[in-house]
Structures are given as C-alpha cells and as structure tokens.
C-alpha positions in Angstrom: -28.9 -6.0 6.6 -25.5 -6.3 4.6 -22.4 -6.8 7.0 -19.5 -5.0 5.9 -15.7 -6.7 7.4 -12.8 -4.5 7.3 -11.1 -6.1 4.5 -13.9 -6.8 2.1 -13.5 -4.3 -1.2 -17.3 -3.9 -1.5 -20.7 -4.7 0.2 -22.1 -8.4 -0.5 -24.8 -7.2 -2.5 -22.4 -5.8 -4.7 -20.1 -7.9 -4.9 -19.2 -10.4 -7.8 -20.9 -14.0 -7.3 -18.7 -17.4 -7.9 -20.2 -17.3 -11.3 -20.2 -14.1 -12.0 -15.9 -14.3 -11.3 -15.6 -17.2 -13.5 -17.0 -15.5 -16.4 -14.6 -12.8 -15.8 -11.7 -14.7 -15.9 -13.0 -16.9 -18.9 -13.7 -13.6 -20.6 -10.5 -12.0 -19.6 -8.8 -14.8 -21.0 -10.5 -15.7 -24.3 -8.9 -11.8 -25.0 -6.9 -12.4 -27.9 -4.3 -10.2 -25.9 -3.7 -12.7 -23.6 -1.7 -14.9 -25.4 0.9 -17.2 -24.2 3.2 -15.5 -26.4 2.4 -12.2 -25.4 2.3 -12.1 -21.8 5.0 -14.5 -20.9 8.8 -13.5 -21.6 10.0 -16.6 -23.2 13.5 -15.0 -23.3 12.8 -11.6 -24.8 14.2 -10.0 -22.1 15.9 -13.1 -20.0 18.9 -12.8 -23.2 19.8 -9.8 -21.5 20.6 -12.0 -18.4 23.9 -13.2 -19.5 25.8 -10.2 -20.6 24.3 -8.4 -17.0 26.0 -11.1 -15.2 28.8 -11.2 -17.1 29.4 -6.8 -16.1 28.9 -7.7 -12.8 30.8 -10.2 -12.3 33.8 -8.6 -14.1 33.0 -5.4 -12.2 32.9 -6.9 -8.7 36.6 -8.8 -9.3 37.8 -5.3 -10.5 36.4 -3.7 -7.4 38.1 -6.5 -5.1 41.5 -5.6 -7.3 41.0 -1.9 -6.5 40.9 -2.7 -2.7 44.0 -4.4 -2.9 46.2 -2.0 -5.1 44.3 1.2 -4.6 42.4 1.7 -1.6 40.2 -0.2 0.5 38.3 2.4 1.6 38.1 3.5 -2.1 36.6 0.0 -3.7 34.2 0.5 -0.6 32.5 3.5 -1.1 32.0 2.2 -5.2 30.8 -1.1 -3.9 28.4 1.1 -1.8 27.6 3.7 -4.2 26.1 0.5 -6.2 24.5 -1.4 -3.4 22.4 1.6 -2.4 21.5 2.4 -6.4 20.3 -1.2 -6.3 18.8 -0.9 -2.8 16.6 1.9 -4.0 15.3 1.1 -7.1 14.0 -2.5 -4.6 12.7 -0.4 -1.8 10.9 2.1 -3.9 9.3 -0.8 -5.6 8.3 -2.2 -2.4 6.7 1.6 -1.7 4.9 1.9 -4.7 3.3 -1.9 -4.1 2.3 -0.7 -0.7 0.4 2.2 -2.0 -0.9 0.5 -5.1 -2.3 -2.0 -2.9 -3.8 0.5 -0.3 -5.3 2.6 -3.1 -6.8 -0.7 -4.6 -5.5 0.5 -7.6 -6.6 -0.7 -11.1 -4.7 1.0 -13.7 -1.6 -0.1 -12.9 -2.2 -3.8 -12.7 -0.7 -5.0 -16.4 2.5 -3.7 -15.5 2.7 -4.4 -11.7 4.3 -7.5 -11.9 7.8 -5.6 -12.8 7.4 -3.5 -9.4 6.8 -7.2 -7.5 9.9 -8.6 -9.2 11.8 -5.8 -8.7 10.6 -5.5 -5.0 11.3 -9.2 -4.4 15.0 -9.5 -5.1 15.7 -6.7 -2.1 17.4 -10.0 -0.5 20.9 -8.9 -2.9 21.2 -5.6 -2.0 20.6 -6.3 2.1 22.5 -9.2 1.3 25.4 -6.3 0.2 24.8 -4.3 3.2 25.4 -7.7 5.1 28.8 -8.1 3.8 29.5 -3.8 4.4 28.4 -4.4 7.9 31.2 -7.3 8.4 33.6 -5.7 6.6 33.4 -2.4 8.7 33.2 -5.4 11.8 36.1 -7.2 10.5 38.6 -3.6 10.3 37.4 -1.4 12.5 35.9 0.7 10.4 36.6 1.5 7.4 33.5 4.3 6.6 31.8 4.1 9.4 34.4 5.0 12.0 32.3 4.7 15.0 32.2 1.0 14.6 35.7 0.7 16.6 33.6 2.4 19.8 33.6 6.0 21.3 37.0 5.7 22.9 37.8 9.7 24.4 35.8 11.2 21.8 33.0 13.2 23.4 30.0 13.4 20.6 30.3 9.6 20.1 29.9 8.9 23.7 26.5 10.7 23.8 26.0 8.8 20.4 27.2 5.8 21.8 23.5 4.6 23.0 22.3 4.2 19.4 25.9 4.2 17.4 27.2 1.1 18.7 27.8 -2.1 16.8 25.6 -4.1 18.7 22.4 -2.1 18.1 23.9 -1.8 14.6 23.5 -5.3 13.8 19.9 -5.8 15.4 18.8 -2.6 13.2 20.2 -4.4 10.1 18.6 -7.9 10.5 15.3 -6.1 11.4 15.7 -3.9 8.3 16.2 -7.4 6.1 13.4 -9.4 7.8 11.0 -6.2 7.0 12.0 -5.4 3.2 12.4 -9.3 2.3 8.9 -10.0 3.6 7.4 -7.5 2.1 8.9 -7.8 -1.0 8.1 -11.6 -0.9 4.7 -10.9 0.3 3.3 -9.2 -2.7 5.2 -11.0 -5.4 3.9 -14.1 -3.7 0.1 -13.3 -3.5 0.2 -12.2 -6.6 1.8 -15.5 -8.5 -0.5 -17.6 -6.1 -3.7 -15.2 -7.8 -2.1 -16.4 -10.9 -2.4 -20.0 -10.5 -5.9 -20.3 -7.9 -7.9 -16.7 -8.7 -8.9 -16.7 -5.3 -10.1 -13.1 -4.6 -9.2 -13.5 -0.9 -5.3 -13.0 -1.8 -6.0 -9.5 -3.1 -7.6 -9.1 0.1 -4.7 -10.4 2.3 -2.2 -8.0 0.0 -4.9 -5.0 1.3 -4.3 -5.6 4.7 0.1 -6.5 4.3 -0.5 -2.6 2.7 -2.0 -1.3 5.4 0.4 -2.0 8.4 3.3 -2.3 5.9 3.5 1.1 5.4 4.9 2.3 8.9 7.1 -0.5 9.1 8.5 1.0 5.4 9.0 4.1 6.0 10.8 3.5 9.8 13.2 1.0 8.2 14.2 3.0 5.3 14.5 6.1 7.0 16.6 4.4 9.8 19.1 2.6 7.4 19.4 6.1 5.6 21.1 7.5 8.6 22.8 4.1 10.2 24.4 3.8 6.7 24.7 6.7 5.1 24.1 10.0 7.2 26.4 8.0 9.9 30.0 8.3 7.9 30.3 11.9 9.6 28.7 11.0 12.9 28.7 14.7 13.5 26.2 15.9 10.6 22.4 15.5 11.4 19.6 16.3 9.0 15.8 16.3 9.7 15.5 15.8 6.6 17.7 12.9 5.4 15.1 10.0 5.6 12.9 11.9 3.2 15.8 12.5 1.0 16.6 9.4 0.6 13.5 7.5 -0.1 12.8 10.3 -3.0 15.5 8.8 -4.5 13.8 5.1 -3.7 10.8 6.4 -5.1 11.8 7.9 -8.3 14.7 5.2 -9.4 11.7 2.5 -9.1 9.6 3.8 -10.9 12.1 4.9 -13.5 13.6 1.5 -13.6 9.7 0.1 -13.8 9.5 2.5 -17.3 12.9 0.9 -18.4 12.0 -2.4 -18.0 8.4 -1.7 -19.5 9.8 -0.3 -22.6 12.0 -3.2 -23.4 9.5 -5.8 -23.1 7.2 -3.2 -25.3 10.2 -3.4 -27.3 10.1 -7.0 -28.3 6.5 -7.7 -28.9 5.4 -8.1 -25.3 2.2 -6.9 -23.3 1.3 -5.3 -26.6 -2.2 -4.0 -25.9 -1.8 -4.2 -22.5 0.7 -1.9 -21.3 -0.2 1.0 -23.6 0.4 4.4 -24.1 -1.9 5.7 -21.0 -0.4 3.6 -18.8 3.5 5.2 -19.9 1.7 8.4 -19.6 0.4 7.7 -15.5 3.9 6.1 -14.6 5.9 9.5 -16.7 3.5 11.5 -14.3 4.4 9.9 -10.9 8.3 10.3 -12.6 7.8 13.8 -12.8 6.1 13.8 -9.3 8.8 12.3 -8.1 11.7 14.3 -10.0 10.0 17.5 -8.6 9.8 16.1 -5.0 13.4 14.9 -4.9 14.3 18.7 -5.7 12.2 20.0 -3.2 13.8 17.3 -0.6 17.1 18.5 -1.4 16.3 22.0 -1.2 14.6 21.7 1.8 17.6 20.5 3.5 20.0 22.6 2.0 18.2 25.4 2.9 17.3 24.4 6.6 21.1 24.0 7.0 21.7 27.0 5.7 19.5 29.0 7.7 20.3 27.1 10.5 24.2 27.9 10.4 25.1 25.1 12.8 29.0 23.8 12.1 28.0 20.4 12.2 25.4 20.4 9.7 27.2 22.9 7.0 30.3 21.4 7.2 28.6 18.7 5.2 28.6 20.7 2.2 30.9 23.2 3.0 33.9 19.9 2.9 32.4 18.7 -0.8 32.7 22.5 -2.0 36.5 22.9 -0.5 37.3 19.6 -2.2 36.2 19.8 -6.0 32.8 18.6 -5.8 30.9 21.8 -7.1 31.3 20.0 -10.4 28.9 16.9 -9.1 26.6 19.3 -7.5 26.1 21.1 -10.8 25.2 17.7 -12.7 22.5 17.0 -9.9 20.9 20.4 -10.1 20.6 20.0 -13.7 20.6 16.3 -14.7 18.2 15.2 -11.6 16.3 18.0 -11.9 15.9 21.1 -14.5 16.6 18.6 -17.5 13.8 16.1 -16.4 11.7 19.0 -15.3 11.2 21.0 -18.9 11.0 17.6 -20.4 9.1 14.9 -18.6 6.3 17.9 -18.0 5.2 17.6 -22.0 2.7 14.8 -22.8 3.8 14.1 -25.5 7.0 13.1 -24.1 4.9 10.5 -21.2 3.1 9.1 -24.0 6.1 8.1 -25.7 7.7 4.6 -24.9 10.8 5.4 -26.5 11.6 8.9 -25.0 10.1 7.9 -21.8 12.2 5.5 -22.0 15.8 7.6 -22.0 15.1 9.7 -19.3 14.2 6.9 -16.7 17.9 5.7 -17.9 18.7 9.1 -17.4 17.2 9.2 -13.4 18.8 5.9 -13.1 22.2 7.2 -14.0 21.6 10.8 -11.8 20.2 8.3 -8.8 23.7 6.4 -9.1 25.5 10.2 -9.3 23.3 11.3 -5.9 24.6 8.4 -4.5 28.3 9.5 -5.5 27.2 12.7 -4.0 26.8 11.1 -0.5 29.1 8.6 -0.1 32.5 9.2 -1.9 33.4 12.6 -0.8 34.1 10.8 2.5 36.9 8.6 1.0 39.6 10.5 0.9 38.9 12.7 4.1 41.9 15.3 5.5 41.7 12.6 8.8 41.7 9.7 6.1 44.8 11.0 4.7 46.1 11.7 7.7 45.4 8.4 9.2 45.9 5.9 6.2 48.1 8.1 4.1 45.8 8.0 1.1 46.0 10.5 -2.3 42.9 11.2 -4.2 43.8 9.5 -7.6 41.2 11.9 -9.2 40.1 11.0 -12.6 42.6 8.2 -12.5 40.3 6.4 -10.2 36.9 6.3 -12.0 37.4 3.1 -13.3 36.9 1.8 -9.2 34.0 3.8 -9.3 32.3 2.7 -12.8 33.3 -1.2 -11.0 32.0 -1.1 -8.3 28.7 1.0 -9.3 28.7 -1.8 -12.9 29.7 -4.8 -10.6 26.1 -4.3 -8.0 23.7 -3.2 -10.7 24.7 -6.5 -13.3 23.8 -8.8 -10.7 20.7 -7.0 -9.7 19.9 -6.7 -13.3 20.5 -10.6 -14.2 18.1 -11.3 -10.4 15.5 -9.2 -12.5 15.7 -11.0 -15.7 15.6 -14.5 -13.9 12.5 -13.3 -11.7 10.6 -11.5 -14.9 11.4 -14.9 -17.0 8.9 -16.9 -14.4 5.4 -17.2 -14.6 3.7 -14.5 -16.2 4.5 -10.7 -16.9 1.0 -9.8 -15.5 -1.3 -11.0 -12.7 -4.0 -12.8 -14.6 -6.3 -13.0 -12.1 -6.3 -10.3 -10.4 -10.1 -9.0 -9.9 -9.1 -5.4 -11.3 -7.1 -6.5 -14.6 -10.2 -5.9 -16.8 -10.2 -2.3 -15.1 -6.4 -1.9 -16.4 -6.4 -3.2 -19.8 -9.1 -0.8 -20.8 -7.1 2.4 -19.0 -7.3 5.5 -20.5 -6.2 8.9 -19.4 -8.0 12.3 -20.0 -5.9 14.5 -18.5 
C-alpha cells in the first residue's frame, strides 16, 4: 500500500525516481533554449536601472521641496499616492505567487521569476509606509488626523480601541514581517531550486501557499483601511479591502506583462515566454480589469442604496470639489477602454499591444490611487485649520514627483533583483510542462 503525506504532489509509484529527475534536468538543459545568453539578463534590462534611479531620486528631492514651499500635507499625499502604486504592484505579486503555488501551476513557470522579484522588494514600499507612519507620529497628524488621539470628539472615542497609535504601529510591523516573508519566501526557494534541484523546495513553497493565503488577505485588507479608508475616520466600506487588492491584483500582473515584454524585447526567454503564455497572463488582466469594475461598483452602489451620511459623503465631497473629471478617466481608462480591447485575442497574443495597455493599468492604478488619497489634501477643515489653497493644475508637478520619485526606486530594486541569477527557475519540476504551453481557447 502507497502512503500518501499531505505535501507530496503525487503518489510514490508515480512519482519521478532520482534518475528519472536527473534526466529531466539534463534534458531540460541540453534545450538549445536554455542558453546562458538567453535566460540570464546580462544587462538587457539592468541599463534601465540608472536612468530609474536617477527619476527617483530627482523626484523624491522635488517632493521634499514641495513640502517645504507648498504644502506638507500636499508632498504627502503624492509621496503616498506612489508608495501605495508601488505597494500594489509587490503585494499583488505576492498574491498571484500564493495561488500559483497552491494551484501547482505549470504554465506559468518561465515567467514566474518576475512575480518573485517583484514580490521580494515589498521591503521599499513598507519601508515608505514606515517613514508615513513617523511622519504622521512626528506632527500629529498630518492625513491621518486621529493619530493626535480622540480628544472631545465622540466617533473617535468609540474608534479609539482600534484607531490609536499604539495599535497602529503593532498592525504595521505585523503587516511588514508578513509581506517581507512571504515575498522572501518564494523568491528564495525558488533561487535555492536553481542552484540544488531538490524537489522538496517546491514542496515547502506548497505548504508557505497554503497558510500564506489568510495571512494575505487579513494584512492587506487591514492596511487598506488603517491607511487609506482611515483619512476620514467617519467613512466605512464593506467593501474597501476587496477594492483595494483588485487594484494589487491587476497592477501585478500588468507590471509582470511590462516587464515580460521588454526582456522579449531584447532577445530574452525567446522560446520560452511565448505567445500562449502573453495570451494566459492578458486573460487574468482582463479578469482582473473586469473585477476591479465590479469592486468599485459594488461599493458605489451599496453606498448609494444605503444613503448613510457617513459613507456618501465620501463621494458626494470629490463631486462638490472638481473631481468628476478623475472619476470620468477611471470609468473609462480602468475600465471600458481595457474592456473592448484586452477581450480580443488577438490583442493577448500580442507582446507589443499587450504590452501598452498593462502601462496603461499601471498609469490608471496610479490615477485610482489619486482618486483616494488626494482629495483629502486640501479639505474645507484643512483650509480652515492650516490655511491652505488648492494650487490646482499649478500643483501637478508635486504630484507627478512624488508618484515618479516611489516608482524609480522600485523600478531600479526590480532591475537589480531581475539582473541576479537567472530569469527562470531552472529546476523547477514543472518547467518542461511550461515551455511546451499552448492555449486552445
């Protein structure tokens, strides 16, 4: 009788012999794709490092500028805008690794190394939040006016249990410890695969997957509303957790197609990350384009209905306060735009046009972002308080730095991490299973 553990991916009469693995691997890499030069980076993409570094640095110092001779609270909300652009396209990595890893999935292996690279430099955008947190420590609060305490206000007293900095701070060093591991789990295990071929690290990946995923969705569903949902610590939404990781979800993957297409671009993974495999990751775009909408609606709609002050104020302030504009490019950028084009095959199958509209989610990710946070900069209490004027259009060079300053650095992280070891796992038990993909549908 054949014992079965929890973790082994097939029966032992079934599966794969000691010899049986090494002729794999010597097979999988006597393939003349497997070249040195084809799946290591050697520069083809780390020359983009440099010039990434170079925005962000310039954008950041402009940002700090802003805060001095605009507005603090300003240069904040841009700085934000970028960490949490940044933050998802890292966390929705680290989902998609989870899931790939659960599903035991084989057609995505010769271009999961970019999701693992991208997953394992979460450390800069928590790393932001960091800072945010002891800025808004450090003033008082700056965005996140709770920060100073309840005082006489009655709504942050009963909030006071959970809105307090405190708690605040033990939620965000939990929320670090969680993301980092994870992301350094996978992309770990799978450069260790690289280098040994033990089978037993696929395994261990398996089982990080399986009680990875709670610990996922509670943390990014929790830092949602600490950081973002909390800057009117009247408005709720049931809603907002699932909002905001359909914004993780689709800027990974879109990012993951960017970064795809310009290796493609100069000579790398050719014959390896093919035309079926554009054409699976353009689907779970457009899964993900349609589910952001539906999000979105869903909570527009349950607010609606609902009629509670507290929740339509939310939308009601950004429609009083020339926003409508913004909401208008979301509709139609983030969603009908993508819609009637990502749906055509022929549009998934192509690296090139695939190509522009993950730029294009990027850049509407970035706008939702905009969506969320700046509205609440220039508040009627703000001006009241601080004695602030919207600079309108005048102050869209804060935004584009701050936004620019976050996303260089994570870019240049990215081109550093894709620069090591290989651009594929090599040894992975499934890679023969992935570079023969081939979609029928």
């Amino acid at each position: 009788m054949t014992s079965v553990t929890a973790n082994s991916p097939a029966p032992d009469q079934t599966a794969l012999s000691d010899h049986d693995w090494q002729h794999r691997l010597d097979k999988i890499a006597s393939d003349p794709r497997m070249t040195e030069s084809n799946i290591r980076a050697q520069g083809a993409i780390g020359k983009l490092g440099m010039p990434l570094l170079l925005v962000g640095v310039i954008g950041l110092v402009l940002t700090i500028i802003g805060a001095f001779s605009m507005s603090g609270r300003h240069a904040l909300a841009a700085f934000e805008v970028g960490v949490f652009t940044a933050l998802a396209m890292s966390l929705g990595s680290i989902f998609f690794l989870l899931v790939f890893h659960s599903l035991n999935a084989g057609w995505i292996i010769t271009g999961r190394r970019v999701f693992e690279n991208m997953g394992s430099i979460v450390w800069f955008p928590w790393a932001c939040l960091v800072l945010v947190v002891i800025i808004e420590m450090a003033s008082g609060g700056v965005l996140l006016k709770w920060i100073a305490g309840p005082g006489d206000n009655y709504l942050l007293n009963k909030k006071a249990p959970y809105l307090n900095a405190g708690f605040f701070i033990v939620r965000v060093l939990i929320y670090g410890a969680v993301w980092i591991f994870l992301g350094m789990r996978f992309a770990g295990l799978s450069r260790q695969s690289d280098d040994s071929g033990d089978r037993a690290l696929g395994r261990k990946a398996r089982f990080t997957a399986g009680w990875g995923i709670l610990l996922f969705a509670l943390t990014t569903a929790f830092a949602a509303f600490d950081f973002l949902m909390s800057m009117d610590y009247r408005f709720f939404s049931t809603m907002w957790g699932v909002y905001f990781f359909a914004s993780c979800a689709l800027a990974s993957v879109s990012a993951a197609v960017l970064v795809l297409a310009v290796l493609r671009s100069r000579n790398k993974l050719e014959g390896l990350v093919t035309e079926e495999h554009f054409h699976d990751l353009g689907k779970l775009m457009f899964a993900f384009t349609v589910f952001w909408a539906y999000t979105a609606f869903s909570q527009y709609f349950l607010i609606w209905y609902s009629n509670i002050p507290e929740e339509t104020m939310w939308y009601t302030y950004r429609k009083d306060n020339g926003w409508m504009w913004l909401f208008a490019f979301l509709c139609f950028g983030h969603f009908i735009v993508p819609f009637l084009i990502i749906i055509w095959r022929g549009v998934k199958r192509n690296m090139l046009l695939l190509g522009v509209m993950a730029l294009l989610m990027i850049i509407v990710t970035a706008a939702d972002m905009v969506w969320i946070i700046r509205p609440m900069v220039y508040t009627d209490k703000a001006v009241l308080d601080y004695g602030l004027t919207d600079p309108g259009i005048a102050g869209v060079w804060l935004d584009a730095a701050g936004l620019l300053g976050v996303l260089g650095i994570w870019g240049f992280l990215l081109t550093r991490a894709l620069e090591k070891g290989f651009l594929l796992p090599t040894k992975d038990p499934m890679l023969h299973e992935s570079m023969k993909h081939k979609n029928y549908v």
